[in-house]
C-alpha positions, -999 to +999 in steps of 0.1 A: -166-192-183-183-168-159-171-164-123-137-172-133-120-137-128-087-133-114-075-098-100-039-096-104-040-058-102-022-039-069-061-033-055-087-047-048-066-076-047-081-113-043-099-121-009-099-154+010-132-180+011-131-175+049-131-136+046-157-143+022-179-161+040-175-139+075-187-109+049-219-131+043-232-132+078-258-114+091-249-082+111-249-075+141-255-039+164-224-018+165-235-005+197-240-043+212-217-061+237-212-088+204-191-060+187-172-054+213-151-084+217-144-080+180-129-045+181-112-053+206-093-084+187-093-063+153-075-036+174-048-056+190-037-075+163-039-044+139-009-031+164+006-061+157+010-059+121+023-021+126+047-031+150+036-007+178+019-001+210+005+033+199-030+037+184-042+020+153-073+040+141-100+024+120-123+047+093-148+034+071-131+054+044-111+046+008-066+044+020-070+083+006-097+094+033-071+077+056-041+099+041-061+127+044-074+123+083-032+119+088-024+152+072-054+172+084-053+160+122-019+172+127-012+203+109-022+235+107-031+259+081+004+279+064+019+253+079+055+239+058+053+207+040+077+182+025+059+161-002+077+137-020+061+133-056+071+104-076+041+093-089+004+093-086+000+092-056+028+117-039+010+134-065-022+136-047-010+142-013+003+175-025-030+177-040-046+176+000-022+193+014-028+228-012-067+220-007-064+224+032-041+260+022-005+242+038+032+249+027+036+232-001+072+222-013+077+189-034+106+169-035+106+151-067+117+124-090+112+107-122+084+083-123+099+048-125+125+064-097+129+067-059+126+096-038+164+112-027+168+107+010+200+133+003+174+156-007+155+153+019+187+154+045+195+191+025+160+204+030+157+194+068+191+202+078+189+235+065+157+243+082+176+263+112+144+277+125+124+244+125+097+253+101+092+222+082+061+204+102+056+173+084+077+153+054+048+132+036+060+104+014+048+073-003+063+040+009+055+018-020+044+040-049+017+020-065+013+037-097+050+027-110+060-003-088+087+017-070+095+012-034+107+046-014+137+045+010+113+050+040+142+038+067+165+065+052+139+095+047+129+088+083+163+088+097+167+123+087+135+134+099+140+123+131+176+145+134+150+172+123+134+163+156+105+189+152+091+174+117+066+148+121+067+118+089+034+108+080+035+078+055+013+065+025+015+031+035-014+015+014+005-008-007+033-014+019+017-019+050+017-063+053+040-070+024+072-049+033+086-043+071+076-011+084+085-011+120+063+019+136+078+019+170+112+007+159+116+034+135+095+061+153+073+068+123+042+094+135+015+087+110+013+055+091-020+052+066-032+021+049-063+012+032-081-024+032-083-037-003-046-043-003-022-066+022-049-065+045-071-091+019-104-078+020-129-056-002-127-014-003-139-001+025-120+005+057-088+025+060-065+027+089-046+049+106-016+046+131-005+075+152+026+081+175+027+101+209+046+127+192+017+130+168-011+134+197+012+163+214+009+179+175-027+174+174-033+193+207-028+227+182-036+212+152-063+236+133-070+223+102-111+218+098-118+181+101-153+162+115-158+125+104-117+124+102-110+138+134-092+110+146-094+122+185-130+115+188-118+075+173-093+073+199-116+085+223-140+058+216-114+026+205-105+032+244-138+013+249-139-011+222-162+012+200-166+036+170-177+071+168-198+072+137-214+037+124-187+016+110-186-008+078-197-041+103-194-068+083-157-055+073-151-056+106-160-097+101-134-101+077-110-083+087-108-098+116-107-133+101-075-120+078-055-107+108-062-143+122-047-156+090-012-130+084-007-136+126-004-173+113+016-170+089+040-148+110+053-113+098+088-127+085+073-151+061+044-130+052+074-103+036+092-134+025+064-146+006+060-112-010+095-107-016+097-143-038+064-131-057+082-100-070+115-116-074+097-143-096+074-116-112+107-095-125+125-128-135+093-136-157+092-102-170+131-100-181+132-136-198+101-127-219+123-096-231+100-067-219+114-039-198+106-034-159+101+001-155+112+003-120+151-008-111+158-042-091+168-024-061+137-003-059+113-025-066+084-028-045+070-066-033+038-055-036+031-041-075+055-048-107+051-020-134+061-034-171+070-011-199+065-039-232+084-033-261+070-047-293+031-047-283+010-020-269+003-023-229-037-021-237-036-049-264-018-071-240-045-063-207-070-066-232-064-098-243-052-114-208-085-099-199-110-115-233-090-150-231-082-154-195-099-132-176-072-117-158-069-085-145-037-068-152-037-028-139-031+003-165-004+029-166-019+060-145-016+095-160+011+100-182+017+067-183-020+053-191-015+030-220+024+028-222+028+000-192+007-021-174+010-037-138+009-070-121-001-068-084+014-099-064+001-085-026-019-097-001-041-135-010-015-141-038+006-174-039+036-186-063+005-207-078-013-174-091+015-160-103+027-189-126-008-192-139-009-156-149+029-156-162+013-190-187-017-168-199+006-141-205+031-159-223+001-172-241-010-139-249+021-125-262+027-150-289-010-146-303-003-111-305+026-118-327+059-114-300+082-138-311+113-128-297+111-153-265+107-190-262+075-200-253+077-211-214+109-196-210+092-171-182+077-194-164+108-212-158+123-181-150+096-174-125+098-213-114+137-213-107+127-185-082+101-201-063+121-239-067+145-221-039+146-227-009+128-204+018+151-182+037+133-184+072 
């Protein structure tokens, strides 16, 4: 049946009808007093979700173009880097960081593992001369399903007290707590496909005080990312280059919709998704790749035994049409992911624990009994809500 497709990847993920339909409409002048009023809403209630009263910077840019304007607007060239690298994407942020000629040093861990804070505490501590600039991690590293200890990594760069923490919080941002102000994190970067529940498109950018004094002597190169000439104009309800419009339109309908629901239930719900998702995944007998107590609410990496990952996203994909994520990399092939983030409800996730239950036994995996994971999934969601 056409038209029937269900994403169930970590992004894009699935986006409302009301989002939907507010991308349908005709648009308007960025320049006119209509757009106004709506930057000035999106703006307010993006603070909101980051838990701060510093800026929240919007880009019409992928949740890397965002990464990159929070590396190159605070930094200078030769400058010294901490990059944690546990997956694709820490990956790739060392990747910016040598392209724009900066200090490289990775901290690293296993795919499938968390970041060291201890490690991080050695590195910092033992910078007597205050050379380290900026520790750049990954909150929720999408390509394994592994959540970083951002509370812990942070607390050690603020004893640093000259290093500035800019965060990769694409997949994070709206499914886990990330308290800006709270925790004084400098940069935070997010992208729109995710938590926020619309299409590609926008990316975000939050930046601290302590951030603005380092972008006074910041000399990295940077044009369409230089985030001062956005914070320039957001003072007045505007943009400095023409933004994605109509983004604008539904993002500004699915901030209405997660102020709703309220930031403790929205982690909740997220938190209940993954919980169910793992419980699914054990009873079925495949292996998680990432450990309970680092899992991430927003993406659930499974490492299947008995059948090849591809047959299994193959199939889901031919019979169902569901969209299940491949391993990146190294791991391309040997695992496959279920996204539960942003427009996702314990409804979606049963019906795509049923198909793949269905899937497994037509491909021959016997070693479960047939509904045991939806039960499994079921028992988690039958409980009662803890706010």
């Amino acid at each position: 049946m056409d038209d029937k497709l269900m994403l169930m990847i970590p992004g894009p993920t699935p986006v409302p009808e009301s989002a939907l339909r507010a991308l349908a409409k005709h648009p308007i002048g960025h320049r006119s007093s209509d757009f106004i009023p709506i930057v000035a809403e999106v703006t307010e209630n993006l603070k909101w979700l980051h838990q701060t009263k510093s800026d929240v910077l919007v880009l019409t840019a992928s949740g890397t173009g965002a990464m990159e304007a929070g590396i190159v607007n605070f930094l200078s060239p030769g400058d010294r880097v901490l990059v944690g690298c546990n997956g694709k994407f820490g990956e790739r942020w060392a990747e910016v960081c040598e392209a724009y000629n900066l200090n490289v040093e990775k901290i690293t861990a296993d795919w499938g593992k968390a970041l060291d804070p201890e490690q991080f505490r050695e590195k910092l501590e033992a910078d007597k001369d205050k050379q380290i600039k900026a520790v750049i991690i990954t909150h929720s590293e999408t390509s394994t399903g592994v959540l970083n200890d951002l509370e812990a990594i942070n607390r050690h760069v603020k004893n640093h007290e000259k290093a500035l923490i800019i965060v990769d919080a694409v997949t994070s941002l709206g499914a886990v707590n990330v308290p800006m102000d709270a925790w004084g994190i400098d940069v935070i970067a997010s992208g729109s496909q995710k938590a926020y529940m619309i299409p590609p498109g926008l990316g975000f950018v939050a930046v601290s005080p302590k951030a603005w004094e380092a972008y006074k002597t910041a000399k990295l190169p940077r044009y369409y990312l230089d985030l001062g000439k956005y914070r320039k104009d957001a003072a007045k309800n505007s943009t400095p280059f023409t933004p994605a419009v109509n983004m604008y339109f539904a993002l500004q309908e699915t901030l209405r919709m997660m102020k709703k629901e309220g930031l403790e239930n929205l982690f909740a719900r997220h938190q209940r998704l993954m919980k169910g998702t793992r419980a699914a995944v054990k009873a079925l007998g495949m292996s998680l790749f990432a450990a309970d107590e680092v899992a991430s609410p927003a993406i659930t990496a499974v490492a299947p035994i008995q059948i090849e990952a591809d047959k299994i996203r193959s199939l889901m994909k031919k019979r169902f049409d569901i969209a299940l994520a491949d391993g990146q990399d190294h791991l391309k092939g040997k695992i496959f992911r279920i996204g539960h983030l942003g427009f996702v409800s314990e409804r979606d996730i049963l019906s795509a624990l049923a198909a793949l239950e269905s899937v497994l036994l037509e491909l021959g995996c016997n070693n479960f009994t047939p509904g045991v994971g939806v039960t499994a999934a079921a028992r988690i969601f039958a409980q009662p809500s803890q706010n």
